[in-house]
C-alpha positions in Angstrom: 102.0 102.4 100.6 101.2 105.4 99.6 103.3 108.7 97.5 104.9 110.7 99.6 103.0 109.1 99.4 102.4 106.4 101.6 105.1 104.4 104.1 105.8 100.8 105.0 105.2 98.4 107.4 107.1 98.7 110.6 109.5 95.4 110.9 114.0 94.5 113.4 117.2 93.4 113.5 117.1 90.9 116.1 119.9 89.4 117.7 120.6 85.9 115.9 119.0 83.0 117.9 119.2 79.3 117.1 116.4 77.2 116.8 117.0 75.8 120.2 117.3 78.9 121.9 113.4 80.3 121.7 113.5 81.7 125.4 111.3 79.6 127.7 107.5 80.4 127.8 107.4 81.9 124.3 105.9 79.6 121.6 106.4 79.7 117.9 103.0 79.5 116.5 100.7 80.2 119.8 97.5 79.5 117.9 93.9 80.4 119.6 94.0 77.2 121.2 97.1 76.7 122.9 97.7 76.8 126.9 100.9 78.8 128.2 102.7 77.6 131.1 101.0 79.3 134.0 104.5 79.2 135.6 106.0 82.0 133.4 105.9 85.6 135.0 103.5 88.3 133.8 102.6 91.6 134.2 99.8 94.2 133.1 100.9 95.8 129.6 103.9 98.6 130.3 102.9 101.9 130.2 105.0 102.3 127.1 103.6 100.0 125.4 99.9 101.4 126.1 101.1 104.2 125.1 102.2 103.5 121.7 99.0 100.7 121.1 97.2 104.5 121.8 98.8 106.8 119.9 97.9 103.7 117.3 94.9 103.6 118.0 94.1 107.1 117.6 95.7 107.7 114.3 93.8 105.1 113.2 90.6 106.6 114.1 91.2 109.6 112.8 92.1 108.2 109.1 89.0 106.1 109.5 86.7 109.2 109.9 88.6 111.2 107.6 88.5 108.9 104.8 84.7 107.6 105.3 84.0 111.4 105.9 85.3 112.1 102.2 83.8 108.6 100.3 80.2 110.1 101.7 81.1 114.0 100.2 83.3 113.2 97.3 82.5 109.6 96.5 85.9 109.0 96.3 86.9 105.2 95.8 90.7 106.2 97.1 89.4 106.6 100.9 92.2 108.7 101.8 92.3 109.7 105.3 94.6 112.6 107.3 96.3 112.4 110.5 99.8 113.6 112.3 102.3 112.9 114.4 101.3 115.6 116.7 97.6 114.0 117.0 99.7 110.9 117.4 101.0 112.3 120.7 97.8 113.7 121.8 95.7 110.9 121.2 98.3 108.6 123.1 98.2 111.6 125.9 94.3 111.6 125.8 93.8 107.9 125.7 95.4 107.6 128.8 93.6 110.0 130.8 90.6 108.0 128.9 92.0 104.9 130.7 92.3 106.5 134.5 88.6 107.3 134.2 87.9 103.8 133.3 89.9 102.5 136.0 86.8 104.4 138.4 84.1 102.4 137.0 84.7 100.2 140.6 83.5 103.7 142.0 80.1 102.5 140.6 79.4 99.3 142.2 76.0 97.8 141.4 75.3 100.7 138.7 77.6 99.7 135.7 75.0 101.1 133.6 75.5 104.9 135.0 79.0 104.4 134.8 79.3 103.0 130.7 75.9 105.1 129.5 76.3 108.5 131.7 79.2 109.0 133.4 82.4 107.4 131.1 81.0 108.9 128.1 79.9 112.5 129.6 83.6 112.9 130.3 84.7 111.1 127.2 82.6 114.1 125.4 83.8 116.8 127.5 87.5 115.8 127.1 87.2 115.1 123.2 85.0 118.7 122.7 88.1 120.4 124.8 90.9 119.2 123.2 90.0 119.1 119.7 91.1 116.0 119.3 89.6 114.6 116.5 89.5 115.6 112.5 85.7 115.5 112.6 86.0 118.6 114.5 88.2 120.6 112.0 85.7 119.3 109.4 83.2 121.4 110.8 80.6 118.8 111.4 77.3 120.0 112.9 77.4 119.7 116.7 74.4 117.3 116.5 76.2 115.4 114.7 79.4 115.9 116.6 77.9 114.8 120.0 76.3 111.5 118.7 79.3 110.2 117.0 81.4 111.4 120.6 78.8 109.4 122.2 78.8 105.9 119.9 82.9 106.2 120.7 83.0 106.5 124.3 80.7 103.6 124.0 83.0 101.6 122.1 85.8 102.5 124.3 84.3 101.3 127.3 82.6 98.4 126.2 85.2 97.2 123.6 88.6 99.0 123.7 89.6 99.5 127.3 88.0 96.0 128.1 90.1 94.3 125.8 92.9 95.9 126.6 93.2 95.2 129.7 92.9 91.5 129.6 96.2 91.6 128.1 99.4 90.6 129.6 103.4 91.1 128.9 105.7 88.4 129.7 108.5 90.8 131.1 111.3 88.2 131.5 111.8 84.5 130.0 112.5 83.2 133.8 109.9 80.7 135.3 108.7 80.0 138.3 108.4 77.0 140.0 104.7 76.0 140.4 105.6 73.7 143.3 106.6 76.7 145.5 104.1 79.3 143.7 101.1 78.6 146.4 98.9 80.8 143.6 100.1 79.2 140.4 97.1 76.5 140.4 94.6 79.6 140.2 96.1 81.3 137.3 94.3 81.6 134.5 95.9 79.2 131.6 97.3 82.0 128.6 97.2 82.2 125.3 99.7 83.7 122.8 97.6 87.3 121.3 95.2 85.2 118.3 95.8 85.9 114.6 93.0 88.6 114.3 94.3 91.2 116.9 97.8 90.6 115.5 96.2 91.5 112.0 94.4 94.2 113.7 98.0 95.7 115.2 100.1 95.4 112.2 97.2 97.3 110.0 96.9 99.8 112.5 100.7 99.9 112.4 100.7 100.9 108.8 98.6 103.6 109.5 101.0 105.1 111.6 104.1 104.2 109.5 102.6 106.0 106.5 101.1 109.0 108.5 104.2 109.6 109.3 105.9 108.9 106.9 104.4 111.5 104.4 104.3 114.6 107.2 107.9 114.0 107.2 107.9 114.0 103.5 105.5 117.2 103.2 107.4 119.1 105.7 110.9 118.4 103.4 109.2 119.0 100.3 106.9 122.2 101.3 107.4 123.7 105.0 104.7 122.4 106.2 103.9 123.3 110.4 100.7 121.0 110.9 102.3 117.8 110.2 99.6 116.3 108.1 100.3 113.1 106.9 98.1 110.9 104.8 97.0 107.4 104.1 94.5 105.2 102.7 91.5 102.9 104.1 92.9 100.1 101.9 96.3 99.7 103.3 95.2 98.8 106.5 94.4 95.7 105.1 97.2 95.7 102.8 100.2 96.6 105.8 97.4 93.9 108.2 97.9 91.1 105.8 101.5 91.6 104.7 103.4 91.8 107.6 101.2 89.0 109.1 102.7 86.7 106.4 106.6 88.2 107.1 105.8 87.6 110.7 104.9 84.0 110.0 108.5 84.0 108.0 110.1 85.6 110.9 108.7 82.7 113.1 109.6 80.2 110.6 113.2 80.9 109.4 114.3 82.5 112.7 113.1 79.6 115.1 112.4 76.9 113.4 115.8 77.4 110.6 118.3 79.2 112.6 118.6 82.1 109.4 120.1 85.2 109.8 118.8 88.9 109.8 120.7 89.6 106.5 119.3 85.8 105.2 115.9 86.4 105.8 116.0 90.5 104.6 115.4 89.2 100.9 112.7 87.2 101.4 111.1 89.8 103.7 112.0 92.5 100.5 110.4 90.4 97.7 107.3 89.5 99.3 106.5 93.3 100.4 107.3 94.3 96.4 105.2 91.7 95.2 102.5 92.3 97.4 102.8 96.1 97.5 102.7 95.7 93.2 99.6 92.8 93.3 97.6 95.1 95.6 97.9 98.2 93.5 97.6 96.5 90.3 94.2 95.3 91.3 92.8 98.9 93.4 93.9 100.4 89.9 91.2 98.4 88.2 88.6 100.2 90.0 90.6 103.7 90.3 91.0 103.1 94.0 94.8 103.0 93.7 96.4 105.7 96.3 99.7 105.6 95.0 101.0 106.5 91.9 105.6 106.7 91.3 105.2 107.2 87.5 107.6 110.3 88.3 109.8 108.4 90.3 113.4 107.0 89.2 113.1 103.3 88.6 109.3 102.5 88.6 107.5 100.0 87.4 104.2 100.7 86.3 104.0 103.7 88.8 103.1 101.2 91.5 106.6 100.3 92.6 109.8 102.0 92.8 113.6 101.3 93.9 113.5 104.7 95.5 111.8 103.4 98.8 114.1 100.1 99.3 115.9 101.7 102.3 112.4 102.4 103.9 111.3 99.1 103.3 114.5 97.4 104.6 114.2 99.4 108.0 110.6 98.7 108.3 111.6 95.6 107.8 114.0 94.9 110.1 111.8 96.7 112.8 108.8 94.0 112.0 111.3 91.7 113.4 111.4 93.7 116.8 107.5 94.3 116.5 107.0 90.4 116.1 109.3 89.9 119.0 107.2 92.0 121.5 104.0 90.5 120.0 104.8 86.8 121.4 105.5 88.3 124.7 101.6 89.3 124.7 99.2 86.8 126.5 95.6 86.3 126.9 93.5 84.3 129.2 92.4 81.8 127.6 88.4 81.4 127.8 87.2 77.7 128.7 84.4 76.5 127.3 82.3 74.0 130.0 81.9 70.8 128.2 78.0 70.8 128.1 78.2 74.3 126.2 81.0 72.0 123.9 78.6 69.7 123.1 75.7 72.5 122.3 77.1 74.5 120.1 78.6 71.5 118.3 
């Protein structure tokens, strides 16, 4: 949501399923609580999808700095923050390498503390100082400065990012196997479908990325424009997080549980995202934190909607579908709780 300004949440056009046909291992709902058959087949996250969860991940890091980087020298309520499609690709590039040195923390056995305080970030630095990879950088930020915010991310990567990561898991196929004959299927670790928060977390990150690029595309059609910038604000990542949670829960609802149609469901999908798009900016105006204006835009209303961006939101639309889709094929062990820690924390 933003002019040229800001994009749209991603959402598909998938292939018209009746309510009975919810392939086998995938669950509507999946709340926190729930146990997956340990029967179904599953696989470490596909490199493509790591890749694009980085390049994600990264955008959204750099609007974060950017935008908290301006509040603290501008003041400025709008926290907009910068990013492009070409950090996109380096960020997804960088956050892999980020991952294979990770993977040589078992290099370090009985010294974890070497490895996460010394070593990870040490190359985390190195790699981040040699690539310019982050808009902190290009802000000219004091190399103090520069080195101790370096250092409080390679802690969170290895402590929070790459260790959540990879506890998760892709269903890659709806077949089954057949405990009985699976002499390992009693130790697998009961699953869980991916909890409401991360998915909240995914779909705001998502925005990000929609409206980055979004308006570099924009910028480069209205004003040749070589670096790609593209822009966006703080507040939609709660805005796209929140939103296409809710059309997710109507693409759960009327796909599985009603049987509708793509082109039955599109409307409902368009009407919430104008409402919410309109409710969101009507109340950011109130404290001059709206990011968005379409006053000079064909069929506005009130500058904070406009017909102009239907098409985008009908495609985004759509490929929320496809994004919901891959997002239920996401597990998670589930943690057990003994029941004497049950009963203490009660």
């Amino acid at each position: 949501m933003s002019d040229p300004n800001m994009a749209w949440r991603g959402q598909d056009c998938s292939s018209r399923v009746r309510p009975a046909e919810l392939p086998a291992g995938l669950s509507m709902e999946e709340p926190p609580g729930r146990t997956e058959d340990p029967a179904v087949r599953l696989r470490e996250l596909p490199r493509w999808m790591r890749l694009y969860f980085y390049g994600m991940h990264g955008v959204t890091l750099d609007v974060l700095l950017s935008s908290l980087t301006g509040l603290l020298n501008y003041g400025d309520p709008k926290l907009v923050g910068f990013s492009s499609p070409y950090l996109c690709i380096l960020h997804a590039l960088t956050h892999s390498v980020l991952e294979k040195i990770y993977s040589q923390k078992r290099s370090f056995p009985g010294r974890p503390l070497v490895f996460h305080l010394i070593f990870y970030p040490s190359v985390f630095i190195g790699l981040q100082i040699l690539l310019g990879s982050t808009v902190t950088e290009k802000m000219g930020v004091a190399s103090g400065a520069q080195l101790a915010l370096h250092y409080i991310l390679a802690l969170y990567f290895s402590q929070v990012f790459h260790r959540g990561l990879s506890k998760l898991q892709y269903q890659s196929s709806c077949s089954t196997v057949d405990p009985q004959r699976d002499p390992n299927s009693e130790h697998q670790e009961p699953l869980q479908g991916l909890p409401g928060f991360p998915r909240f977390l995914f779909f705001g990150m998502h925005g990000f990325l929609d409206e980055v690029l979004f308006t570099a595309m924009f910028n480069l059609v209205e004003k040749p424009d070589q670096t790609l910038s593209g822009h966006t604000s703080l507040w939609s990542f709660l805005m796209y997080g929140s939103c296409s949670f809710v059309v997710e829960k109507l693409y759960i609802h009327l796909h599985y549980s009603r049987g509708w149609g793509t082109w039955q469901r599109l409307p409902i999908y368009i009407c919430f995202i104008y409402t919410w798009e309109f409710t969101c900016g009507l109340l950011l105006r109130q404290f001059d934190a709206c990011s968005w204006d379409y006053s000079h835009y064909p069929q506005n209303f009130m500058g904070l909607i406009t017909l102009l961006y239907l098409p985008g939101w009908v495609c985004l639309s759509l490929y929320q579908d496809l994004l919901s889709n891959v997002l239920l094929r996401i597990k998670l062990p589930l943690v057990h709780v003994p029941p004497f820690e049950k009963h203490c924390f009660k």
